[in-house]
N, C-alpha and C positions, 0 to 999 in steps of 0.2 A: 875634601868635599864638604859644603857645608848647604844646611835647606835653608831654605827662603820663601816667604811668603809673598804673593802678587796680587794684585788687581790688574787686567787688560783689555783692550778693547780687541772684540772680534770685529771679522768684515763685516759683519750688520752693526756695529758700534753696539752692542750687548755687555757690560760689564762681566768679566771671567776672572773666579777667584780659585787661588790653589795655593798647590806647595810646590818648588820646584829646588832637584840638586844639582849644583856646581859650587863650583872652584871661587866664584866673586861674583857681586852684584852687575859686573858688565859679560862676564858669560851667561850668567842667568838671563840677562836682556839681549843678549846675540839667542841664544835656544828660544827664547818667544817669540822675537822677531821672524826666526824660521819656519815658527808653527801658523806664521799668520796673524800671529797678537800684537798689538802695539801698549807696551808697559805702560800703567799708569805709574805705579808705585811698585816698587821690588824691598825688600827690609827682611831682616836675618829671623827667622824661626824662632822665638824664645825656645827653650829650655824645657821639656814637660809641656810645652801647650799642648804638646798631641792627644794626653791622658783626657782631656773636655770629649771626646769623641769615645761613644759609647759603642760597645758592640753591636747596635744596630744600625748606627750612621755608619760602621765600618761598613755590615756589609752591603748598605744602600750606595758605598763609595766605592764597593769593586764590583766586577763583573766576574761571575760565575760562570760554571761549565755551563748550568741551567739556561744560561743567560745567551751563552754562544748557541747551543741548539736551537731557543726560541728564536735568534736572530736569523738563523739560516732558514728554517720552516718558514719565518712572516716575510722575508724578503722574497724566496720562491714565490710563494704564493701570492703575494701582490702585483710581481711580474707576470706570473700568469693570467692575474686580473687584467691584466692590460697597460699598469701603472709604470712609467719611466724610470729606473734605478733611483736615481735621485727623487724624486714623486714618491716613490715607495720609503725610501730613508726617513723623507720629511715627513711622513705620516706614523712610520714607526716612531720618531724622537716626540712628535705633539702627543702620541697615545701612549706614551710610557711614562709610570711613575717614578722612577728610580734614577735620580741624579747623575750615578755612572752612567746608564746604557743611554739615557738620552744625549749625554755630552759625547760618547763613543760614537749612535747614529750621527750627530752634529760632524765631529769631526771626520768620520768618515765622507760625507757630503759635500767637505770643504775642502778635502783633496782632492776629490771627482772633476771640483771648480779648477782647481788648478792645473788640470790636464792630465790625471795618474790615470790610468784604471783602476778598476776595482779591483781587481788581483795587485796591485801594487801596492795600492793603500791596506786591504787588510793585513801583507807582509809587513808593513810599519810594526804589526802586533804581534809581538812573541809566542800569542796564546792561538795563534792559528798553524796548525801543522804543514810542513812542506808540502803535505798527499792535499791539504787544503787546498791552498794555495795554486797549485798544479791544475786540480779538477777545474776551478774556481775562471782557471786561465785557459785550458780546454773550451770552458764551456762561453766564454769570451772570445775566442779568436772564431770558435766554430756559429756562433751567434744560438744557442741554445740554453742561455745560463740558467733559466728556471729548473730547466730538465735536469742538470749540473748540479745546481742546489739541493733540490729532492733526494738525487742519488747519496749524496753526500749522507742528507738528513737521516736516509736508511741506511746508511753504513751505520752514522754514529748508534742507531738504536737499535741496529743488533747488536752492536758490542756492550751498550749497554743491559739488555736485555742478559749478555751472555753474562758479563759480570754480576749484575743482578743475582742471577741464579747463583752462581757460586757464593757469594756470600750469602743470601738465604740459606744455602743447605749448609753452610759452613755455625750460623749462629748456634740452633740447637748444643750441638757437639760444645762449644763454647763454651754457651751458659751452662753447661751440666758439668764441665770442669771448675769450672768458678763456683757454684754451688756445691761440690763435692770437696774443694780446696776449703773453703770457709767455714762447709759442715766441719770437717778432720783440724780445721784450727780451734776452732770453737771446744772440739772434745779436747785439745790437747793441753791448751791455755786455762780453761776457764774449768772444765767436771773433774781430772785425772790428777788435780795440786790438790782437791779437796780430797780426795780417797786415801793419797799420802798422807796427808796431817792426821786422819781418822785411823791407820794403820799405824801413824809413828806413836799412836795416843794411848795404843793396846803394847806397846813395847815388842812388837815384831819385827822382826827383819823382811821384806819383800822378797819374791822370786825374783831370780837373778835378769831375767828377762822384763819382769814389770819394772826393775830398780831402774834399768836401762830407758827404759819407757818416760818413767817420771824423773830421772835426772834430764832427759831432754826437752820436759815439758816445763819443769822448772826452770832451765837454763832461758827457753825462749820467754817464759811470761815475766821474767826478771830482767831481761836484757831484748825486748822487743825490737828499739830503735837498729842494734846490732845485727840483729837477726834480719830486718828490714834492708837492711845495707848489704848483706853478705847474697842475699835472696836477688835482689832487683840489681845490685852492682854487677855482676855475669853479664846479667841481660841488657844493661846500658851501656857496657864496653861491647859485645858482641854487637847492637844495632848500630855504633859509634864506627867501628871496626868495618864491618858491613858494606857502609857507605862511602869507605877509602877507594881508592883503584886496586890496590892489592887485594883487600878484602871481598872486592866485589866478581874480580875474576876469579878467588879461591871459591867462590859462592857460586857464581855462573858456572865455572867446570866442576864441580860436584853436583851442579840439578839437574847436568847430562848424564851421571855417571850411578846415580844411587838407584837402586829398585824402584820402590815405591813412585819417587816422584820425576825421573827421567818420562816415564811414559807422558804423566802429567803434563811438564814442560812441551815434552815435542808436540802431542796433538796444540799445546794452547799457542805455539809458535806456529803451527802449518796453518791452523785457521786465521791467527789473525794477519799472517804475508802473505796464503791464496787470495784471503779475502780482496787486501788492500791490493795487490796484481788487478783482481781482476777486476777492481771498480776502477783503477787507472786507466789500465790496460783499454777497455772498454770503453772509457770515454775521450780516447785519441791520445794519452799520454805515451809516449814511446817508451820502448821496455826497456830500456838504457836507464830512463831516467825513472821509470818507475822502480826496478831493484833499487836504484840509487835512494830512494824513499823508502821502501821496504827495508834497509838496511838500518837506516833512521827509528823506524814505527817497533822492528824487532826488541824484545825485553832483554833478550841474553846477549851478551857479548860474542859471545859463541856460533852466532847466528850471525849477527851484523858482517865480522869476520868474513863466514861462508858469501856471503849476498854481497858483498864488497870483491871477494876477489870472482864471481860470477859476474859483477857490473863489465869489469875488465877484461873478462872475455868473451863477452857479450861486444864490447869496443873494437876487439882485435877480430873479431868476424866468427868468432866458437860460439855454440850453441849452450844454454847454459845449465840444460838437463845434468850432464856427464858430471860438470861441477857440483852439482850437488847431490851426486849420487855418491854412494858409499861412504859417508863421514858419518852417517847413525845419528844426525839431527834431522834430516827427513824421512817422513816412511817411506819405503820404496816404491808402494804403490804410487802416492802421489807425484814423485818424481819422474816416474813410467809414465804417465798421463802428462805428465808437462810438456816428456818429451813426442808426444804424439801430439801436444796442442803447437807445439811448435811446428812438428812437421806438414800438419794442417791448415796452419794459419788461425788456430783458434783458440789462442793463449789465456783470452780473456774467460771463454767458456770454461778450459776444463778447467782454469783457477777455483772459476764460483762451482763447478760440479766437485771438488776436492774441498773447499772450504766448506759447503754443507756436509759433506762426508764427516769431516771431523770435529765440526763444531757439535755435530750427534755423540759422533764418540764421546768427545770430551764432556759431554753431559752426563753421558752412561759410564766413565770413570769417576765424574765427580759423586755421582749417587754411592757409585761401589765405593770408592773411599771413606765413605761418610758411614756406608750400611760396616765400614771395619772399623771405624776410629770409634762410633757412637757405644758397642760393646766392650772395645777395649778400656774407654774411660771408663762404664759401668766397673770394670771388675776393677780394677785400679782403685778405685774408692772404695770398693766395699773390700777391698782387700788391705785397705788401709784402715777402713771406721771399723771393718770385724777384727782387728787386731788390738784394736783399741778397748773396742766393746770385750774382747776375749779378757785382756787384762783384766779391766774394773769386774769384771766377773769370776776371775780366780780370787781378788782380792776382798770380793765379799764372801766367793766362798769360807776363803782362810778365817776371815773374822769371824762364821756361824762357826766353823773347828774349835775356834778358841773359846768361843761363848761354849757353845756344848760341851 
């Protein structure tokens, strides 16, 4: 595959300039032809031209999550105005500044012309979810898609909202490890070589314990880059590791199985599969194919799994409570309520009545992990800087000994 640089004409005869990959300059003119462009000129990408392009053209050339919420907010809201899909597109591309999303509303517009739906054209885009996609085609066949769009919009902003908060409560904790790592390298590297040199100057021998101390304060301030290597290398093979399929199922079946963060996992897994049930569910998606989406949206492998083989017999005519009852990935309550939304016909309800359930929890575990982890680090450090501070402190005692 190689890139190529273009000039083409759109259907309003607009000249359109990019970068396009393929195999040769005649597949690169078959893929524009398909897009609707008629090639003026096609010619091979030099070598480095990319590096002209500064990190703010970048990100004025891609489209952001930011970028996908604001588009589903202004598009609702234009159709509720009154404005025709296409009427709404055209107005979002003339009032936007940003090169990508105006050519995104464009090309969105121009598949409309050519007879897709709108649920079909956004599917062109990788960066729209199946659950998207679905609602998007609900609220199309049922003729409601404003109403579609909104719901969507509230979905993505509780999860962002929920995410939010976690990492908010998560920084603190953070930065108070990173400023405690830095304080105790700081002492280790830079105050505790000099205390050595001033005891080796009095002709004493150190405690056997501080010798220990300043042979590995020495070793590091002598041999940093090594020490930097042996430090960060774990941690790059592990994130490296992590990301394989082997690693990532030895990862997923231990964040079911540990104390602390099992609980973690399960409520943040019940909230975000009641949720997305019930905003499917709710808006005409069939529950078939909603699991079949839920199995997609779940983080853990472990889940997907469970919701995959629930799809299936959910097909075969079984109810899909029993399935995922007693595996210890959902709490039993909520599975108890599923199975009464099923027997009631009101799947979508007790989804959202269990996703607020847990999405509470899950806030009130993340505090409580934070009000544990926040004290744990305190002692951590001062039980590393008061060891430190202890040493340089016998070592001035010993020196007033020998003066005196």
């Amino acid at each position: 595959m190689s890139l190529y640089s273009y000039s083409a004409l759109d259907a309003g005869n607009n000249v359109k300039r990019g970068i396009i990959e393929e195999i040769d300059k005649a597949a690169a003119a078959r893929r524009l032809l398909g897009q609707g462009l008629r090639p003026l000129e096609i010619k091979p990408q030099k070598a480095g031209s990319k590096a002209v392009f500064s990190f703010d053209s970048f990100r004025k050339n891609k489209l952001t999550k930011a970028d996908l919420d604001f588009f589903t907010t202004q598009i609702a809201l234009l159709l509720n105005a009154g404005l025709s899909l296409d009427a709404a597109l055209r107005t979002m591309k003339q009032n936007s500044q940003k090169p990508a999303f105006k050519h995104f509303t464009g090309e969105i517009e121009r598949k409309l012309k050519e007879g897709k739906s709108f649920s079909e054209a956004l599917a062109d885009y990788p960066m729209f979810s199946a659950m998207y996609i679905s609602i998007v085609r609900a609220g199309e066949e049922g003729g409601i898609l404003p109403a579609m769009l909104l719901r969507i919009s509230e979905y993505q902003k509780t999860f962002q909202e929920l995410t939010q908060f976690i990492v908010s409560a998560a920084i603190y904790p953070i930065i108070l490890l990173v400023v405690g790592i830095v304080a105790v390298g700081i002492l280790v590297t830079t105050i505790l070589p000099r205390f050595e040199v001033l005891f080796q100057g009095m002709g004493q021998k150190l405690p056997f314990h501080v010798r220990v101390l300043m042979d590995g304060a020495g070793f590091i301030s002598s041999h940093m880059l090594l020490t930097l290597v042996v430090l960060v290398a774990p941690i790059a093979w592990a994130s490296y590791w992590f990301k394989t399929e082997q690693g990532r199922l030895f990862l997923d079946a231990k964040a079911i199985t540990l104390p602390l963060i099992s609980g973690f996992v399960r409520e943040l897994e019940t909230t975000r599969i009641f949720r997305t049930l019930e905003v499917l569910v709710k808006n005409g998606v069939h529950l078939a194919t909603a699991l079949k989406i839920c199995s997609g949206v779940a983080a853990n492998i472990e889940y997907q799994r469970l919701l995959q083989n629930a799809t299936r017999a959910l097909k075969e005519g079984q109810r899909i409570a029993p399935k995922l009852q007693g595996k210890g990935l959902f709490p039993d309550m909520a599975v108890d309520l599923l199975a009464i939304g099923e027997e009631s016909g009101s799947v979508g309800e007790v989804c959202g009545q269990v996703a607020d359930h847990y999405d509470k929890e899950l806030r009130q575990r993340v505090k409580r992990i934070i009000a544990l982890i926040e004290p744990l680090f305190i002692l951590t450090i001062a039980l590393g800087a008061g060891y430190i501070v202890v040493s340089m402190l016998t070592i001035i005692m010993s020196i007033n000994d020998i003066a005196g």
